[in-house]
N, C-alpha and C positions, 0 to 999 in steps of 0.2 A: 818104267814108271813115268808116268806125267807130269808134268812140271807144274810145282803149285804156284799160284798165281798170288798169292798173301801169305805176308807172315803175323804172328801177333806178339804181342809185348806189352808192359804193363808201365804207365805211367802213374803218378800222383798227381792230384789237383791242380796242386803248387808248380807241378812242371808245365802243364798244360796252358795256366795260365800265363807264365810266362816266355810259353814259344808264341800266344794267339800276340803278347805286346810285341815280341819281336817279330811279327809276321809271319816267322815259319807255319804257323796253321792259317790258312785263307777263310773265311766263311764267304762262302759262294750262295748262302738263301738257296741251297738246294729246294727248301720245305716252305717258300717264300717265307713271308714277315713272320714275326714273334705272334704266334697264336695260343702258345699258353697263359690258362689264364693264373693269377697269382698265387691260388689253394696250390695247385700241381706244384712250384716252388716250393712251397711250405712241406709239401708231399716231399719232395725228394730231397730236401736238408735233412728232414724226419727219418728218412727211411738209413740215410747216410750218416746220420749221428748215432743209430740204433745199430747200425754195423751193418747191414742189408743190402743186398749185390742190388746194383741199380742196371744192369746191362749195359751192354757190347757200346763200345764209338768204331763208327769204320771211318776208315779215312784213307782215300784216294790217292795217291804220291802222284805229282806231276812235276812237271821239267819247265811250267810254265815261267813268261817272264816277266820283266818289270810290267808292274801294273796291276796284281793281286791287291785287292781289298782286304785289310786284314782287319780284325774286332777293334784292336786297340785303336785308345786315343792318341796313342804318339806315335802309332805308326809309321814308317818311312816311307814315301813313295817309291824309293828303288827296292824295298824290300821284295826276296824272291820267297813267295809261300814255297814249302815243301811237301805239305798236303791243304786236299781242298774238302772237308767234313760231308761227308755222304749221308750219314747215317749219326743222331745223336746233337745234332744244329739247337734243338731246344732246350735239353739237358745243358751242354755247354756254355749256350746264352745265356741261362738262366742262372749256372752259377757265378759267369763271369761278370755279371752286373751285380748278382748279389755282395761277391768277394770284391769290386772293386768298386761300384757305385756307377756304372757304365750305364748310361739312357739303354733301352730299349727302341725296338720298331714295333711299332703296333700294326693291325692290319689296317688300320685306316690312316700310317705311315703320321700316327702322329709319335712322338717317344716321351718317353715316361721310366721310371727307373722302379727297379722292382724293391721294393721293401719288406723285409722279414724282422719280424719280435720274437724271442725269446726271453721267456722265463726259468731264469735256472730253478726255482724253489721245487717244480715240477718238471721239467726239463721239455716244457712245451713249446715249439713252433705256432707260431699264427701272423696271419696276413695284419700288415699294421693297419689300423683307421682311427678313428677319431679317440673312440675309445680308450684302444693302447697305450694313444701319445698320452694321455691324462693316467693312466694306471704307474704307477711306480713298481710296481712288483715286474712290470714289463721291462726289459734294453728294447727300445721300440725301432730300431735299427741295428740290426747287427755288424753290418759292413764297416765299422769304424774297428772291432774286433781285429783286424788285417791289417789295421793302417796304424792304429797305437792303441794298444790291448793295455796297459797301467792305465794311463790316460781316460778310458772309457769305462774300465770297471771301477774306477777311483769316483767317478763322478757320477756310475750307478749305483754306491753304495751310499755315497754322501745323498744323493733325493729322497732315498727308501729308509735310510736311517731320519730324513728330516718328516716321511709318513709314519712312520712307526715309532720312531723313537730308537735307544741304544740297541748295535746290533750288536749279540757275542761272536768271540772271535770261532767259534765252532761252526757259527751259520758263516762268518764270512769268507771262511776256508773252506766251507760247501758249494756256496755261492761263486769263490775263484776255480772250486776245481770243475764245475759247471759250465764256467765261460771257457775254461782251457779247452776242455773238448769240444765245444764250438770251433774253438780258433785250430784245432786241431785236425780239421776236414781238411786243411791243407794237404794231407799226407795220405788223405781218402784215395787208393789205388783204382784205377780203373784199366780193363783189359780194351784192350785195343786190334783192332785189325784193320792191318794196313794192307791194300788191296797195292797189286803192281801197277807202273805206270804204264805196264803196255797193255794192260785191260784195256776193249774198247766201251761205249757206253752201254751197248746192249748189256755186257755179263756186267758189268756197273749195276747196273738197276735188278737184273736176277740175283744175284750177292744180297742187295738191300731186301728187296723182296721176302729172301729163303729167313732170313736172321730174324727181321723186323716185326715183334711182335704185334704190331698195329693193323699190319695187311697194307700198309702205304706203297702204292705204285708209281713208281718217277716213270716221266713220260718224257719227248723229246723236247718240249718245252723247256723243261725244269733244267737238262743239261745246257741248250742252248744259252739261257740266263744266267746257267754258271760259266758258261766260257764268257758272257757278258762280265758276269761279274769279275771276271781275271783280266780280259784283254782291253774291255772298253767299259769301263765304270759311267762314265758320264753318259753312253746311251742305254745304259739299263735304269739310269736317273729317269733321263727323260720319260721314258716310259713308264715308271711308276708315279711320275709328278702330274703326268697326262690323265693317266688313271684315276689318281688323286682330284686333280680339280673336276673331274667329270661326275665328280658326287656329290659335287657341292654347289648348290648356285650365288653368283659374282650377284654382288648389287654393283661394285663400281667401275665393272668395264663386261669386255668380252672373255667369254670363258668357254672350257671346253663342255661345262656342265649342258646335260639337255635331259627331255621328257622318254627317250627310245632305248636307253643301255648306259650301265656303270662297266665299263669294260674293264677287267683285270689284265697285267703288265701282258701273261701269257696269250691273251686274246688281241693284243696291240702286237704283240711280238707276231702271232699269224698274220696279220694286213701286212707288215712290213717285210717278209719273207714273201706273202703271194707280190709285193707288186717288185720288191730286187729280186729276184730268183726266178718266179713264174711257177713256184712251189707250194704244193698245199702239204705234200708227205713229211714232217719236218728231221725225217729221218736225215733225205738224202740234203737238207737244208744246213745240220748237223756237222756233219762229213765237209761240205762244201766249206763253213764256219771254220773249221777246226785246218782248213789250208790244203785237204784234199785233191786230187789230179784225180776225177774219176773216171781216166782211160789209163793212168799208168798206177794208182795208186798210193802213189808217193805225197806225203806231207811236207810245205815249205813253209816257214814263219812269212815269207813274201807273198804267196797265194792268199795265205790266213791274213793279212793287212790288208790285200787287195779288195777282197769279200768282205770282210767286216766295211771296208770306205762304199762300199756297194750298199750294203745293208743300211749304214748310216747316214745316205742318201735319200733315202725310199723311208725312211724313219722320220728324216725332218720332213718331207712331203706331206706324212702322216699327220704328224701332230702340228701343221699350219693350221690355226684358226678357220682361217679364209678358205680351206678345202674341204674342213670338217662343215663347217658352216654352210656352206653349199650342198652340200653332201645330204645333210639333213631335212632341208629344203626338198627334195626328191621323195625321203618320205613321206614328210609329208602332201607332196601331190599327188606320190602314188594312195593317199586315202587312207592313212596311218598316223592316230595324230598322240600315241604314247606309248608306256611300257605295257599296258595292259593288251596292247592291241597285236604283238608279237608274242608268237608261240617259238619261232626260233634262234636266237643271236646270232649265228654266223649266217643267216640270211644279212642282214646289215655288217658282220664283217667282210665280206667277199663283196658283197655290192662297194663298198667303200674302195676295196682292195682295184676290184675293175673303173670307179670311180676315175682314182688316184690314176692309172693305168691310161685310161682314156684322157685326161689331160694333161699329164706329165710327156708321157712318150706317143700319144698321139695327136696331141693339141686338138682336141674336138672344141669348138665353141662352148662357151658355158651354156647357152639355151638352146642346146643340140642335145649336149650332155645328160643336161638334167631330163630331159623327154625320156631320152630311151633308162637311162639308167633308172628312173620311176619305174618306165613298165617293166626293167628287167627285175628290181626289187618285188613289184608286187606278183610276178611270176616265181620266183625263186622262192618267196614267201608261202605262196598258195599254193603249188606243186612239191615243197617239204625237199626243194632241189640239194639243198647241204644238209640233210639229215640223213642219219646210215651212212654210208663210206663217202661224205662230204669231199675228202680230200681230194680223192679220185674222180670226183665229179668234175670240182675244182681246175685240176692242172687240164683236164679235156677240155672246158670251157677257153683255158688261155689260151691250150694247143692251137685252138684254132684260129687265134688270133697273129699266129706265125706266117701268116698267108700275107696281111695287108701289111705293110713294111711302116717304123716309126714315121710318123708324122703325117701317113695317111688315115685323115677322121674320118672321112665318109668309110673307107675299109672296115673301121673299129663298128661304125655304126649299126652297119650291112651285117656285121659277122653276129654283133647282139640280137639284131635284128630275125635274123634266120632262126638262132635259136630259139627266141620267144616263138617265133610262127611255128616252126616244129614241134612247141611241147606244146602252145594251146590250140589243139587242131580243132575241127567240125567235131568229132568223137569226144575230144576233153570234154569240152561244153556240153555236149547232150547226154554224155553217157557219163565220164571219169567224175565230173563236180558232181552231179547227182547223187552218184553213188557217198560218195566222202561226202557229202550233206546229211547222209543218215546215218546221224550218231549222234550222241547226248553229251560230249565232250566241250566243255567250257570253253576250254580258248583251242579249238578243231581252226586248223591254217583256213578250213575252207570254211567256216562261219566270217571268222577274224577279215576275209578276204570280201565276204559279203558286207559288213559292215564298214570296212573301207567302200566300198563299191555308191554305198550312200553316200559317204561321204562327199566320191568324188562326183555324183549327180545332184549335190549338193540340196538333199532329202529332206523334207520335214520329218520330224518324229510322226508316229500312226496318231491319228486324230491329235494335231498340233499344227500351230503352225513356226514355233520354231525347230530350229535347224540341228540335224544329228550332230554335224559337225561343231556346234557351239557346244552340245548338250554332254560332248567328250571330251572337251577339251580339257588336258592334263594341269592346267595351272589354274583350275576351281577344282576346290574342295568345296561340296555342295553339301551339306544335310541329308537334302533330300534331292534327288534328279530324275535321270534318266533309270528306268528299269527293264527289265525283261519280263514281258509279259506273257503268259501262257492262253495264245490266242482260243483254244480251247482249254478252260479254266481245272484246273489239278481236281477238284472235289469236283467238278459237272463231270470228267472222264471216270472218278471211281465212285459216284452215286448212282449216274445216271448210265453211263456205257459200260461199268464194271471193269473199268481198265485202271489196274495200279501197280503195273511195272513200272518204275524209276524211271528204269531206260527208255520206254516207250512214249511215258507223259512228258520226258524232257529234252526230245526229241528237237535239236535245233530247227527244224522246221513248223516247232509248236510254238517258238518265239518270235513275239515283237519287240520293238523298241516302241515305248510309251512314258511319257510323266507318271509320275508316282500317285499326284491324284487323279487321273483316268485308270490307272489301276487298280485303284482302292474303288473307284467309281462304277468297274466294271464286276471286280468283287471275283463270283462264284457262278456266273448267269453264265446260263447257255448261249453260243456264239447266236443262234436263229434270235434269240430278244435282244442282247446288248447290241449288238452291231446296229439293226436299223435304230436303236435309241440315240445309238452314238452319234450315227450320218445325220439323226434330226436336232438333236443336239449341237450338233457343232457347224449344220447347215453345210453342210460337206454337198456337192453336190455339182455336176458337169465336169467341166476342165479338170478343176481342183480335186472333185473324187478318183477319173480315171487317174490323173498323177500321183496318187495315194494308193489305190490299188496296183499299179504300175510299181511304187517304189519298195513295198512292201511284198511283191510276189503272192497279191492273194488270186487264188483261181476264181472263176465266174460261179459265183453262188458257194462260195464255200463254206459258208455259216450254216449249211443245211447237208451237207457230204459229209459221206460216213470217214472216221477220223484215219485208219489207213488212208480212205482214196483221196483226201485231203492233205496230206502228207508227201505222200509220192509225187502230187499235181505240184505244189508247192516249192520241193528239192527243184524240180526243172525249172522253174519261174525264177526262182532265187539263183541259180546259173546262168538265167540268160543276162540278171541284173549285172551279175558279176561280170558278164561279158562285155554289157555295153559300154558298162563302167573302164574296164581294158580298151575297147577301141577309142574312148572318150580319150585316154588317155591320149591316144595317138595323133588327136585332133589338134593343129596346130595351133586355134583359137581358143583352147583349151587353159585357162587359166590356177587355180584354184585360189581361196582368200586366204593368202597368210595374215599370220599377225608378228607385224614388227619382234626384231628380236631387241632383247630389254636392252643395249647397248647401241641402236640405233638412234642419228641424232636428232635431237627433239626436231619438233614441228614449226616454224616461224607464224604460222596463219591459222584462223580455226579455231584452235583448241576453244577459246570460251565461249564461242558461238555452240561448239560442239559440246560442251560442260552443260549450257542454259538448254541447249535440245534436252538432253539426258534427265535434267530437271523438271524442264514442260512437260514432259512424257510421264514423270515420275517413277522413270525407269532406276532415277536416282534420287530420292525422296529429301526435299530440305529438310533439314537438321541430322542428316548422317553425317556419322563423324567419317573420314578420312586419313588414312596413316601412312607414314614414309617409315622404313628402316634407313638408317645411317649410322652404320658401323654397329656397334651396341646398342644403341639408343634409339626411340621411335621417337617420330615425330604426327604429330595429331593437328587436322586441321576439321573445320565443321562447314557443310555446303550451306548458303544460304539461300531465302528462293528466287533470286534473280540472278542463281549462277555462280557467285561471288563466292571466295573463302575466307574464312575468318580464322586468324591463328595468330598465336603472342599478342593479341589488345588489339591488331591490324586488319585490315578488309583488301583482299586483293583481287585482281579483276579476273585472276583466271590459273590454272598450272603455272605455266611459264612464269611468270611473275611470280608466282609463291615458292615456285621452284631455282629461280635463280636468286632471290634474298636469300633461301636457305644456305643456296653452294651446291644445292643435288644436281650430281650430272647425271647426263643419261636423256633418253624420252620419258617427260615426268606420267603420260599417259601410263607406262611402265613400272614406276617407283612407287606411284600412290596405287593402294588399292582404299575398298569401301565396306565397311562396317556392315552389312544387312542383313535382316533377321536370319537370314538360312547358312552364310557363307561368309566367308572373308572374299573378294573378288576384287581383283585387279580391275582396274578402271579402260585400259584398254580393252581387255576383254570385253568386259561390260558392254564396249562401246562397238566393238565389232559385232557380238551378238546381237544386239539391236540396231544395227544397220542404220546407223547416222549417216546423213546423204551428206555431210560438208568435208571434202576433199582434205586427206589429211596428209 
């Protein structure tokens, strides 16, 4: 017979929660943070009071040592867990807050504690809110129930008697025997199965799988965060705190927050395994973690410390400001300027991962770096390189970086280098991007990739003369903007050509980028009338047209070609943009216009020269008000028309001045945005899209 791998056993509430105070049960966030939401508590009190099997806890036995995280608030730090919760993490947390008034994690790792009302008259559960707290018939918290039961029902009957009036003693010994069985879940049995400790994690996650009526699949992430969370707490912190502020934007410094990805702990946890390990499988990352010899086999707690100080190396490299900051700089030169403009994340993980990689253990120059590792992102991006079996792409790309030895950059360079030339050959370009140009797919890598391509040849929009690149920028919220225009118009293809396939009319190669009112301008007309109205309209005409026709990929006369052979001509046009745009990249003259990041130190010179431009232009119109956030509070200042700002009864000459009375640090270009009909808009922005010539 085979030797069973689990046994099971039946615990009560009461004991459960008193092995999670003394440790003995670990919570590892196998399931990450607390993602139930409150009703489901009220659900499973309900279900548990009505007598109703609530299903299985599995729970893992391990041998691990000091350094388990356990639920409780007085946990011990030498306490040894003896299981670590596989299966049933939300159940458990959920009653163990309820029963002892313990915060919660929320998934945006803010905590918050769960509260439950009960009504004995009907013996109703419901989520507390405003309501409740005012109802007297409600215990609008039940958790004191656990902690002094006379006490709490003494002084819910004293409120209810003082809304109602005299209670008889018949309700009040309905009423007691109401709360007793509340307080009574104590003894609520639950089945358990303890899995052996020499399960490894594969039949770990098949166990959970087979039981778990959800269909919930642990992946090697989720174990790796659990040996985090037993062996090394403090860097499974950092990675959720990294996480955490990348969602949020800093007004008073620098932060990890940005426009390209909210990366989750598990998506931090892969960059910091590809760049300690050279790992993308996080199996064999796993094994490694856990103190593995994967020639002899054998596990030592010495190997496991060695690997973890490995990992936690490559982890603070990660979450340096100064490397993430950089890092992002690269997309945006590669011609990427938000989240809208990625179709894939671990395109920007793995780029980050070889990032880190190239200046950590090869010391590349930072203005070496940031070149190639642009074109390698927008390569990686537009060829869909980490999608489908990513990993395996992943560990081949490092492999070959085993050739040039630490600390030679040109190696690192040459080795990136090769691979970009090999995947974007003569044939990608004529034949592979064409083809992946024909589809109707919203965010298609290879539109997304043509739109960076503008960017980085820094494009007018079609009949405009501002710039694509202003007109995407992530930090306006615009009304009204930039749109996608159906250069042959939806109702001209199914009135006049009879074409009203979805697919066919919205064919990325039918779109431009245009202002919303040339849109509306151009309407329903057929490409052969609106186009020459446009060119005489907007005086479009020599240099400036061919650069228009140029950045747009229109074929010669194509406002008169039939709408296939205007399409197919198109796809190639719009590849070779993309191409140029790629060599552009490679040009060492090759600049592109950032915009200061908001924690950059203000400007000593300018600014109200550049203020009264913005004004004379009436790019910035006198009497718009102007606003600072600081902390909770905004602050309002109004333009005047010489420039000047007026705020609290005062006139000052310019930002700088209005910005150091206040106390706001930062680049106030940054801090203040502006009031105008369509948008809230930051001022710097403002001020870059309109290309003020005075040096800032």
């Amino acid at each position: 017979m085979s030797r069973t791998l689990f046994r099971t056993t039946r615990f009560d509430l009461d004991h459960l929660v008193k092995n999670i105070n003394r440790g003995d049960v670990a919570l590892p966030d196998t399931q990450r943070p607390f993602v139930w939401p409150n009703r489901k508590v009220r659900d499973l009190l309900d279900s548990m009071f009505k007598g109703f099997p609530v299903g299985y806890l599995l729970f893992w036995a391990t041998g691990a040592e000091v350094g388990a995280r356990a639920i409780g608030v007085d946990a011990k730090d030498e306490t040894v867990p003896r299981w670590l919760i596989v299966d049933g993490q939300q159940r458990l947390t959920s009653l163990y807050s309820a029963f002892t008034g313990h915060p919660v994690v929320r998934e945006d790792y803010t905590e918050s504690r769960i509260r439950i009302a009960f009504r004995p008259q009907d013996a109703r559960f419901e989520v507390t809110d405003a309501a409740i707290e005012k109802d007297p018939e409600y215990l609008a918290d039940i958790t004191p129930l656990w902690k002094d039961y006379k006490a709490t029902v003494r002084t819910y009957l004293k409120r209810l008697e003082a809304a109602r009036g005299t209670i008889d003693q018949n309700m009040r010994d309905e009423i007691d025997n109401q709360f007793d069985r509340v307080r009574d879940l104590r003894a609520y049995p639950f089945e358990v199965v303890e899995l052996d400790a020499a399960m490894n994690e594969e039949h770990v996650a098949e166990v959970f799988v087979r039981i778990n009526s959800e269909g919930i699949t642990l992946n090697q992430a989720d174990f790796i965060l659990t040996l985090m969370s037993v062996f090394r707490e403090k860097a499974r912190k950092q990675l959720e705190e990294f996480a955490r502020a990348a969602k949020k934007p800093s007004i008073g410094g620098a932060s990890a927050f940005n426009w390209y990805i909210q990366p989750q702990p598990d998506q931090l946890l892969r960059v910091a395994v590809a760049v300690a390990f050279r790992r993308a499988v996080l199996k064999h990352a796993y094994s490694i973690l856990r103190g593995k010899d994967l020639e002899t086999g054998e596990f030592t707690p010495e190997r496991r410390d060695e690997q973890f100080d490995r990992l936690q190396q490559a982890q603070d490299h990660l979450v340096n400001l100064l490397h993430w900051h950089e890092f992002l700089q690269c997309l945006e030169r590669a011609g990427f300027r938000g989240s809208k403009m990625i179709s894939g994340q671990n395109a920007i993980l793995y780029s980050y991962a070889l990032w880190l990689i190239g200046r950590v253990d090869y010391q590349v120059p930072l203005d070496q770096l940031k070149d190639v590792i642009a074109r390698w992102f927008f390569m990686a991006h537009t060829t869909g390189r980490y999608s489908g079996s990513f990993e395996t792409r992943f560990e081949a790309d490092v492999a070959r970086l085993s050739a040039p030895p630490a600390g030679d950059a040109h190696g690192f360079i040459t080795t990136l280098e090769q691979v970009i030339n090999d995947t974007m050959t003569a044939d990608y370009w004529s034949i592979i991007l064409p083809n992946q140009l024909a589809t109707s797919a919203a965010k298609s890598p290879a539109l997304l990739a043509y739109i960076a391509a503008l960017n980085i040849l820094d494009a007018d929009i079609l009949l405009s003369s501002s710039k694509v690149r202003s007109r995407l920028d992530p930090a306006i919220t615009l009304k009204k903007g930039i749109e996608r225009h159906h250069l042959f118009p939806k109702s001209y293809l199914k009135t006049a050509l009879r074409i009203t396939d979805t697919r066919s009319v919205n064919q990325i190669a039918n779109f431009a980028l245009v202002d919303w009112s040339d849109n509306i301008a151009i309407s329903d007309l057929a490409p052969a009338n609106y186009w020459p109205e446009q060119l005489a309209a907007k005086a479009l005409t020599g240099h400036k047209l061919a650069q228009t026709i140029y950045w747009h990929a229109l074929p010669e006369g194509w406002e008169r070609m039939p709408f296939d052979e205007f399409l197919a001509a198109r796809r190639k046009r719009m590849a070779l943009v993309v191409r140029d745009a790629m060599n552009r990249l490679a040009d060492p003259s090759y600049e592109p216009r950032y915009i200061d990041p908001a924690g950059a130190a203000a400007p000593e010179q300018g600014v109200d020269t550049e203020l009264r431009a913005l004004v004379d232009t009436d790019v910035l119109p006198s009497g718009t008000t102007i606003v600072a956030d600081d902390g909770p509070t905004q602050i309002a200042a109004q333009v005047l028309p010489d420039g000047r700002l007026y705020a609290n009864g005062e006139t000052y000459d310019g930002l700088i001045e209005l910005s150091e009375v206040l106390g706001l640090k930062g680049n106030p270009w940054f801090r203040w945005s502006a009031e105008l009909a369509d948008a809230r808009v930051v001022l710097g922005v403002l001020r870059e899209a309109h290309d003020t010539d005075v040096p800032t």
